[in-house]
C-alpha positions as CSV (number, residue, x, y, z in Angstrom):
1,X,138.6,36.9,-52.5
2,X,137.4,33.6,-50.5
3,X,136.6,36.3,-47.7
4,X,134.0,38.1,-50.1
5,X,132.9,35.1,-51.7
6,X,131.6,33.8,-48.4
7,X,130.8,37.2,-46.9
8,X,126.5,36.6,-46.8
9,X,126.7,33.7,-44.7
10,X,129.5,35.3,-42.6
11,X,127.3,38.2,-42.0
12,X,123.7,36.9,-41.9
13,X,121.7,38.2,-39.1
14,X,120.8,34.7,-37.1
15,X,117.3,35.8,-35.3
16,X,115.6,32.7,-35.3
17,X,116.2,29.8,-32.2
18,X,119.8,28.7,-33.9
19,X,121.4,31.8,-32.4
20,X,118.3,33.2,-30.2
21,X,119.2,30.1,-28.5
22,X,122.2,31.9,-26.5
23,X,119.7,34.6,-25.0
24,X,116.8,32.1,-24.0
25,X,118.8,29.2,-23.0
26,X,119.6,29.7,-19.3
27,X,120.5,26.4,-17.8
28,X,119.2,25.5,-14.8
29,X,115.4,25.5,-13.3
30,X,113.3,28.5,-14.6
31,X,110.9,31.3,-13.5
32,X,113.9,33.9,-13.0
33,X,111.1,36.2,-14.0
34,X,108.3,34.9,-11.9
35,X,107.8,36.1,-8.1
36,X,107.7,32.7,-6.9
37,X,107.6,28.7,-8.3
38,X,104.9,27.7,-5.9
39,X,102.9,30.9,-7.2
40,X,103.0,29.9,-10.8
41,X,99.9,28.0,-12.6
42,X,100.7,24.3,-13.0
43,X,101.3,23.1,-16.9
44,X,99.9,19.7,-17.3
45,X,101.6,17.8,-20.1
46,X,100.1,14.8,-22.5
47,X,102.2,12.4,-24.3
48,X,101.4,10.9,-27.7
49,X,103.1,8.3,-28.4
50,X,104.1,5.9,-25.5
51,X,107.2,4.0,-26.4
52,X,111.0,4.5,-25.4
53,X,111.6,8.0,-26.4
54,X,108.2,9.1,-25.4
55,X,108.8,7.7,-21.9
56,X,111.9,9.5,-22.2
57,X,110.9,12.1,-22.9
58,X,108.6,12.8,-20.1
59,X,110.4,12.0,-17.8
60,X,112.7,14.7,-19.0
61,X,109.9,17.1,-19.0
62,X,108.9,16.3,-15.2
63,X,112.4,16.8,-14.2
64,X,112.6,20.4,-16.2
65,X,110.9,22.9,-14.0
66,X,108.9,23.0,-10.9
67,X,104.7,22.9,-11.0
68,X,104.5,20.1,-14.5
69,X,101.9,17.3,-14.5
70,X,101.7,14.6,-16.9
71,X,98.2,13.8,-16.8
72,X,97.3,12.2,-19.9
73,X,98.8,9.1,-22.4
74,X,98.0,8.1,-25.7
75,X,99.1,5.8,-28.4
76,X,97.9,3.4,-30.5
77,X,98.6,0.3,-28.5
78,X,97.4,-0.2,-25.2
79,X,100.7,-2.2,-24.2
80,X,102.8,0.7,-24.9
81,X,100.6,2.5,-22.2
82,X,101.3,0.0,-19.6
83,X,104.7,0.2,-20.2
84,X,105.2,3.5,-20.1
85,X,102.8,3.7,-17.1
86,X,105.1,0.9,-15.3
87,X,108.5,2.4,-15.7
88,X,107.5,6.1,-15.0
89,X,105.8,4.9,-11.8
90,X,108.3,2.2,-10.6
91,X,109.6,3.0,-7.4
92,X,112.9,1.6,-8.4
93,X,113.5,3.7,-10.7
94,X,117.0,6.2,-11.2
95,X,116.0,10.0,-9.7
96,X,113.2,8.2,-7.7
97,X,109.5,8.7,-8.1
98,X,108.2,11.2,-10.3
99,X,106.0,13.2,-8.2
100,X,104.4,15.7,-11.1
101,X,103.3,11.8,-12.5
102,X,99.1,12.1,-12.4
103,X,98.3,9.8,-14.7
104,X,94.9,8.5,-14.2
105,X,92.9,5.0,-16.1
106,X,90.4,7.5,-17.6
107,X,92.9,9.8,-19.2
108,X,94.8,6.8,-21.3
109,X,93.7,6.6,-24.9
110,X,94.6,4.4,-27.4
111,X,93.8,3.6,-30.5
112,X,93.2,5.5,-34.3
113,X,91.0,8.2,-32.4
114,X,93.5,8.5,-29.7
115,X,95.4,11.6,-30.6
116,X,92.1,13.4,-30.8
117,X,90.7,12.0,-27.3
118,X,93.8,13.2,-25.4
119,X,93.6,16.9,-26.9
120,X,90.2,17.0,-26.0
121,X,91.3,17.1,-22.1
122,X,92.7,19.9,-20.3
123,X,96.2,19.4,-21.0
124,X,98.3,22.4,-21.5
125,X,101.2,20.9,-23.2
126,X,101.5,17.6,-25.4
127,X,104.6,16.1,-26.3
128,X,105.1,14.5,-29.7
129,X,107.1,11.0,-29.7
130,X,104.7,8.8,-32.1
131,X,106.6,7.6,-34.8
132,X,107.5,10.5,-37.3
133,X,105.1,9.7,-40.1
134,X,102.4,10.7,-37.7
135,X,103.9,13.7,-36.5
136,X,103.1,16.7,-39.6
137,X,98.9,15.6,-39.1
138,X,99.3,15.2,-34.9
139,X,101.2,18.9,-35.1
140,X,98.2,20.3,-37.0
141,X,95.7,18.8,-34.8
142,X,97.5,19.9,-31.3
143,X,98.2,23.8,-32.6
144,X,94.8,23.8,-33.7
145,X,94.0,22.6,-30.5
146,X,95.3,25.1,-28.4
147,X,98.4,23.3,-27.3
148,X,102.1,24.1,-26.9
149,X,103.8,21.7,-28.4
150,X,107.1,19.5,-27.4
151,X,107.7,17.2,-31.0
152,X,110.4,15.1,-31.7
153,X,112.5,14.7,-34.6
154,X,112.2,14.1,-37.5
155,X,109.0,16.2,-38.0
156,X,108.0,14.8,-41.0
157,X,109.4,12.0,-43.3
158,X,108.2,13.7,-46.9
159,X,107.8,17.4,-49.1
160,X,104.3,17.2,-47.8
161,X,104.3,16.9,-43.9
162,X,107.1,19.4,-43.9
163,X,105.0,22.1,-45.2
164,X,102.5,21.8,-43.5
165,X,104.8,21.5,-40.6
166,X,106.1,25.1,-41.9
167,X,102.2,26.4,-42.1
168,X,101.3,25.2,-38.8
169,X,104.6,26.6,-37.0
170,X,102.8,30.1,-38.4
171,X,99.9,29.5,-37.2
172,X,101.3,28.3,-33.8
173,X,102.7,31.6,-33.4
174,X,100.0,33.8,-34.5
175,X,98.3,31.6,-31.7
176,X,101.5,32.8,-29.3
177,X,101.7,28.6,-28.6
178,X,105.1,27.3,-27.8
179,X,106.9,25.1,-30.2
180,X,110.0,23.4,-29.4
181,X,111.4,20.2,-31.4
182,X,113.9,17.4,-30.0
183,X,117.2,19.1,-31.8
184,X,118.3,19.1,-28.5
185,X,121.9,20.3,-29.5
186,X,120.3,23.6,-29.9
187,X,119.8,23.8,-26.2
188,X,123.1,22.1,-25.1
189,X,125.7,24.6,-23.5
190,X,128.5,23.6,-25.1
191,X,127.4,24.1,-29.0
192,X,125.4,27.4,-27.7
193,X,128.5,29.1,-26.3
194,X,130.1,27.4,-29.1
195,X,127.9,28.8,-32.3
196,X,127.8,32.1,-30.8
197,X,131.4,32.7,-31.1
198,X,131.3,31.7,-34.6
199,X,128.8,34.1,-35.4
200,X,130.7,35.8,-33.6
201,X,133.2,35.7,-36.7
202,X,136.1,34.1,-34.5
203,X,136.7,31.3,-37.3
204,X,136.0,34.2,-40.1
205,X,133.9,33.7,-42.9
206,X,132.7,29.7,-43.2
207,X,134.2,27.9,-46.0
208,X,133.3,24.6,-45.5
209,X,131.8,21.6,-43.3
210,X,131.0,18.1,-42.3
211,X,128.8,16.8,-40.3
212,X,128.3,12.7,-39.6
213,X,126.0,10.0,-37.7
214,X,128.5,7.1,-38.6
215,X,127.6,4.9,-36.1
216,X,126.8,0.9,-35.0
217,X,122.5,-0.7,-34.7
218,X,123.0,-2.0,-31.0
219,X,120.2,0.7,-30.0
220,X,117.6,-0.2,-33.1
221,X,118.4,-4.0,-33.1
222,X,117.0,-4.2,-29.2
223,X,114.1,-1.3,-29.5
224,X,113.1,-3.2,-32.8
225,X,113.3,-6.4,-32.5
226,X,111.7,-7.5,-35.9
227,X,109.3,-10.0,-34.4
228,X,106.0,-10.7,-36.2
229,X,103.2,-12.1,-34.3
230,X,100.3,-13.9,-35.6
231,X,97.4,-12.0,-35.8
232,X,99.5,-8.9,-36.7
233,X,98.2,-7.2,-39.6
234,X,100.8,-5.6,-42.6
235,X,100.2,-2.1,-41.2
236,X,100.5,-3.2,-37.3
237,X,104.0,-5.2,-38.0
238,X,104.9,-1.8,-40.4
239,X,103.9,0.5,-37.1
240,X,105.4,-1.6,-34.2
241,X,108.9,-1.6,-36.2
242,X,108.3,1.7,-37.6
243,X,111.8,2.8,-37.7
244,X,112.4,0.6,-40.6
245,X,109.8,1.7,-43.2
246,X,110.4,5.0,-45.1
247,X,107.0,6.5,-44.3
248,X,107.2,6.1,-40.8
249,X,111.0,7.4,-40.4
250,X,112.0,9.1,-43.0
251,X,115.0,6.8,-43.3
252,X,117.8,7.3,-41.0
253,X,119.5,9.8,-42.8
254,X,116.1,12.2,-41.8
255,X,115.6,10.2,-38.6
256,X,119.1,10.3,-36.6
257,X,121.3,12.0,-38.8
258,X,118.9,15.5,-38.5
259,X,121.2,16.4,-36.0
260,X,124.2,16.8,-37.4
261,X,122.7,18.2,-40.4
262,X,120.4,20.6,-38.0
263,X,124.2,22.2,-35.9
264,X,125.0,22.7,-40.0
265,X,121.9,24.4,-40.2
266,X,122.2,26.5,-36.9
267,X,125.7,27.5,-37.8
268,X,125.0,29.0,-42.0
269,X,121.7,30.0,-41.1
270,X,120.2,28.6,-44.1
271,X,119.4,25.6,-45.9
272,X,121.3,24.4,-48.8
273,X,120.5,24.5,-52.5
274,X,121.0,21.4,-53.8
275,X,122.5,18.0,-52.7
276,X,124.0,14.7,-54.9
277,X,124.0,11.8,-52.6
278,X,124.8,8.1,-52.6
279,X,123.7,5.8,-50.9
280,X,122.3,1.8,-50.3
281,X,121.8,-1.2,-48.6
282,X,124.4,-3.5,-47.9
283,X,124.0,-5.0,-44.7
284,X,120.3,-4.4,-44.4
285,X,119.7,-7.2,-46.9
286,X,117.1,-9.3,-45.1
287,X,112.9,-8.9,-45.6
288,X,112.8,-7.6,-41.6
289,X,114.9,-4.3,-42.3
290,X,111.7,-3.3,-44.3
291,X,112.8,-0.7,-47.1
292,X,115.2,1.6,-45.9
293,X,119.1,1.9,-46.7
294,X,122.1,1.3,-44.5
295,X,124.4,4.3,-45.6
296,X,124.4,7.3,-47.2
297,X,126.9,10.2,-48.5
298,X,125.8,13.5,-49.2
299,X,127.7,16.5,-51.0
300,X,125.1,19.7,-50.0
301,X,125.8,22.9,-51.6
302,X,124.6,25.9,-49.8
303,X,124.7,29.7,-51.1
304,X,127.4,31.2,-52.2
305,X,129.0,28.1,-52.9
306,X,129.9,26.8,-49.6
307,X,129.8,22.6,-49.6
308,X,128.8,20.5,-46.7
309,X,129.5,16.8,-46.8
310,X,127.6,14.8,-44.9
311,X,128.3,11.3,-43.9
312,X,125.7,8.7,-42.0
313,X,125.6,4.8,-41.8
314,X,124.2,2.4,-39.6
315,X,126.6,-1.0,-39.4
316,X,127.6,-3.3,-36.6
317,X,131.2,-3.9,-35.7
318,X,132.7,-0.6,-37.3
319,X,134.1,2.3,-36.4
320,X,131.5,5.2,-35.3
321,X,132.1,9.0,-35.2
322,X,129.2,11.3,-34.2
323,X,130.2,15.3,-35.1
324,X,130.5,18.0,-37.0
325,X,133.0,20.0,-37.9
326,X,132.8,24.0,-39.8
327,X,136.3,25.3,-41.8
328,X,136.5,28.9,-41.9
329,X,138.9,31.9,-43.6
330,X,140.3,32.5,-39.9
331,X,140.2,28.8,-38.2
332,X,138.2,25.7,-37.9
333,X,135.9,24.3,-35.2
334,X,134.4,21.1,-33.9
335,X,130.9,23.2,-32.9
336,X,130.5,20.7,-29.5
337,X,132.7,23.1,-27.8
338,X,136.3,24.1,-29.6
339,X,137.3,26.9,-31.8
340,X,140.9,26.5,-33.4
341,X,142.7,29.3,-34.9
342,X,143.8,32.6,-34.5
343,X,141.7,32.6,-31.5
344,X,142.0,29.3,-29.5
345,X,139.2,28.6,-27.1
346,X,137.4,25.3,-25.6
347,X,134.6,25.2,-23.7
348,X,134.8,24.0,-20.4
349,X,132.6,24.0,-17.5
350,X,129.4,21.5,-17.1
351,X,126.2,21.5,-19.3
352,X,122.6,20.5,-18.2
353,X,121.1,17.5,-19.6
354,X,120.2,19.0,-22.8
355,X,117.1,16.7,-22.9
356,X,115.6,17.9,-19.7
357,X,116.9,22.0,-20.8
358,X,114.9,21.7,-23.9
359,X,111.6,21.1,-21.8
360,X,113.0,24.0,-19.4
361,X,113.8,26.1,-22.1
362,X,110.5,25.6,-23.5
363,X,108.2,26.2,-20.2
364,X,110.4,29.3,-19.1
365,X,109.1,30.9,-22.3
366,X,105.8,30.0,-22.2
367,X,105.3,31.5,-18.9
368,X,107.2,34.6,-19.8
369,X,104.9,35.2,-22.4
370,X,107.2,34.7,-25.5
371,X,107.0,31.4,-26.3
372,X,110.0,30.0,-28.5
373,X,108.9,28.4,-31.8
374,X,110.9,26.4,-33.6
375,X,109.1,24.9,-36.0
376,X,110.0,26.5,-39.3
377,X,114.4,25.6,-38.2
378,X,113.2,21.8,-37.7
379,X,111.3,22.1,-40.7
380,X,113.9,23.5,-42.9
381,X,116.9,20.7,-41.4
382,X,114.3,17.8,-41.6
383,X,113.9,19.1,-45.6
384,X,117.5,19.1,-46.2
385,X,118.1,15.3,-44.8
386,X,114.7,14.5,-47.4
387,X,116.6,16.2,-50.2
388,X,119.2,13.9,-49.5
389,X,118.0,11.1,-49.2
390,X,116.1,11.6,-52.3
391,X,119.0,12.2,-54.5
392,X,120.4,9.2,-53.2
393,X,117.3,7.4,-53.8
394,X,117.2,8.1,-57.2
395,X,120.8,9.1,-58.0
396,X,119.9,12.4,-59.4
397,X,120.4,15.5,-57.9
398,X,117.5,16.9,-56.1
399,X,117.6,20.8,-55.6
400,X,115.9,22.7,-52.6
401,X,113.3,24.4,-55.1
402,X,112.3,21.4,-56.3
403,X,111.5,19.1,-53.3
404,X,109.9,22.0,-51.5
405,X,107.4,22.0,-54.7
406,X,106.8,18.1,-54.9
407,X,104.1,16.1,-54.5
408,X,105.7,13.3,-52.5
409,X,103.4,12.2,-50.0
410,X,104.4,9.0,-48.5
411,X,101.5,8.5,-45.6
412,X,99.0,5.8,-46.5
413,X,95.7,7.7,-47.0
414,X,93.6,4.6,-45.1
415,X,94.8,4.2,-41.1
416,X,93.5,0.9,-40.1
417,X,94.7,-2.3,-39.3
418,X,94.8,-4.1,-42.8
419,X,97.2,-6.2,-45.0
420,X,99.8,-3.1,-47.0
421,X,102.8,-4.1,-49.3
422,X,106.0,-2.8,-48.6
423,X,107.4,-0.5,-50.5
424,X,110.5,-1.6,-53.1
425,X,113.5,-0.6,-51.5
426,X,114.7,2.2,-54.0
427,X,117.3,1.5,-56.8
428,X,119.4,4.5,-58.0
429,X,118.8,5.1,-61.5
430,X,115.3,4.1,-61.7
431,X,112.2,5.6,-60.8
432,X,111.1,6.1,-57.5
433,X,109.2,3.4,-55.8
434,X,105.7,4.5,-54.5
């Protein structure tokens, strides 16, 4: 009976990137389809949004395949350009100097406009590492453009930027522009050989899951370092330490923990119904950990009745686990790289840096003329950590119907450097602070 109840999910046709992903990842440099690297027309990259992970992040993409120039920066501060500029160019640096690096004075933008300036150069390709609040207008803007598109997660912290995330990623294809997000898992070897076995139906039909981002705040606590300095306006102070202010990051449940809910995604195919969370602040007690909770807990139901829980907390000085794990009729697996059952297997063998493969994966489509796009998958697993979050928010429970419908918009509708409140941290039980 459990093997009809769960049959849909069991046998859903996976066509989009979760399970594409096995037949246009290939893990290693590209152009297998080109007559020759040196032949092939040179892609030359922009970067919005100029601090760690955009650095990163373009340093991955130099790294990913032959013929890539990053000729353009932007962000909103110029010191995050001189930064960046200084660590991608520093001849010190691990993997030595970047020679696709061709970054010039008069192709660095900053300020408001400066998302605008940079797609109005000849740039091919623009990654997306601003902070995530940005990210559904900045998306719109480079697709209209012209642009492929590299974004990073979360692709929106609200109901709002994710549809329009959803209506761009259409547009993006009818345009044939490449979109890839920074759910790198889905371009790691491991979970790819992984997944496809069980879609394969090697752990039967799925049952069950869990997926967590339990871990410690050594990584925020030195990137943000709460500092206010004088002269800093509300909205600068907000900006500089956005990962702390819902309408920048979405929280960390939509901001780290879209991973794990995103393999959860990849493996059912489908995004849940409804979700009852918990969730609150008990560490994060000071004014400089702006309005966003510390922990949450998440029961998500997804069609035909299967239940995900999902677990995520950020607290020094505990224990951390970092997985997910599906149960099905014929075995379990941990979806990194193990299936246990009636059919034992483990994945072994090396994987690429899944950062730099994503970037590969990415160019070797453009330039075989079928660009992936992934935007409407991000979209979905960035709406299922929001639906979340929301029902931990408020202590309600939020269906899928019902967020995708809502009005929430949480992006200020004046960007300028002025004095802004910040938003009351939200108290289950009461109504939502806006």
């Amino acid at each position: 009976m459990i093997k009809k109840k769960h049959s849909k999910i069991a046998r859903r046709k996976f066509v989009i990137s979760g399970a594409a992903a096995a037949s246009t990842v290939i893990f290693g440099f590209p152009f297998v389809h080109t007559s020759c690297a040196k032949d092939v027309k040179p892609i030359k990259v922009g970067l919005i949004g100029c601090g760690g992970r955009g650095t990163g992040a373009a340093d991955d993409c130099l790294n990913s395949a032959p013929n890539v120039e990053l000729i353009a920066l932007a962000d909103l501060f110029p010191d995050r350009i001189e930064k960046c500029k200084k660590l991608l160019t520093d001849p010190k640096r691990r993997g030595g100097p970047l020679p696709g690096y061709k970054v010039k004075d008069d192709h660095c933008f900053s300020g408001f406009n400066a998302v605008n300036n940079i797609l109005e150069t000849d740039i091919d390709y623009v990654i997306l590492a601003e902070p995530p609040g940005f990210r559904p207008d900045d998306f719109t803007a480079a697709v209209n453009a012209g642009k492929h598109v590299f974004m990073e997660k979360p692709v929106a912290v609200d109901p709002v930027g994710v549809r329009k995330i959803i209506e761009t990623g259409k547009k993006a294809k009818q345009k044939e522009l490449g979109i890839v997000a920074g759910t790198q898992r889905r371009h790691q070897k491991s979970y790819v050989e992984t997944i496809k076995r069980i879609h394969g139906g090697e752990i039967g039909d799925i049952v069950s899951g869990q997926c967590y981002w339990i871990g410690d705040t050594g990584y925020h606590e030195k990137t943000f370092p709460h500092r206010r300095d004088e002269g800093w306006t509300d909205m600068e102070w907000q900006i500089r330490n956005w990962y702390y202010f819902c309408w920048l990051s979405g929280d960390h449940i939509v901001e780290q923990h879209i991973h794990n809910i995103d393999v959860i995604k990849w493996v059912l195919g489908t995004h849940p119904v409804k979700a009852l969370g918990v969730g609150g602040r008990q560490v994060r007690i000071e004014k400089k950990f702006g309005n966003i909770y510390d922990h949450f807990a998440v029961d998500y139901e997804y069609p035909d009745g299967i239940h995900v829980m999902s677990i995520c907390r950020q607290m020094p000085k505990c224990d951390n686990r970092v997985s997910e794990f599906i149960v099905g009729t014929k075995g379990k697996s941990d979806p990194k790289g193990e299936i246990i059952g009636t059919k034992k297997w483990k994945f072994k063998g090396k994987s690429p840096n899944q950062y730099v493969q994503e970037h590969t994966d990415l160019i070797e489509s453009i330039r075989n003329g079928s660009p992936l796009n992934e935007a409407n998958n991000v979209a979905e697993s960035v709406m299922t950590a929001i639906i979340g979050r929301e029902s931990a928010y408020t202590g309600k429970e939020v269906t899928w119907d019902e967020m995708m419908n809502s009005n929430l918009d949480l992006f200020p509708k004046k960007l300028e450097f002025r004095q802004i409140s910040v938003r009351p941290i939200p108290m289950p039980g009461q109504p939502r602070p806006l």
